[in-house]
C-alpha positions, 0 to 999 in steps of 0.5 A: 430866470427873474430879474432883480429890477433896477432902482431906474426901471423901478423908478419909471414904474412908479412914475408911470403909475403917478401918471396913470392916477392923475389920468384917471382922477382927472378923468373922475372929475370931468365925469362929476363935472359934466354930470353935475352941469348936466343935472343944474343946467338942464331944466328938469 
C-alpha cells in the first residue's frame, strides 16, 4: 500500500534536500579553496 505523502512531509523532503546542497556545495568550495592555497602557497 503506497501512501500519498503529505504537503509537510514533502516539505521536510525538500528542505533536507536544501540542506544536503549546501553541505555538499560548501564541501566543493573548501576542496577548490584548499587546493588552490595548496598550488599558490607552496613553493613549486
Amino acid at each position: 500500500m503506497k501512501r500519498e505523502t503529505s504537503p509537510v512531509e514533502a516539505r521536510s523532503g525538500a528542505v533536507s534536500g536544501r540542506i544536503f546542497l549546501v553541505l555538499v556545495s560548501s564541501f566543493v568550495g573548501a576542496v577548490i579553496a584548499l587546493g588552490l592555497c595548496w598550488a599558490f602557497l607552496l613553493p613549486h
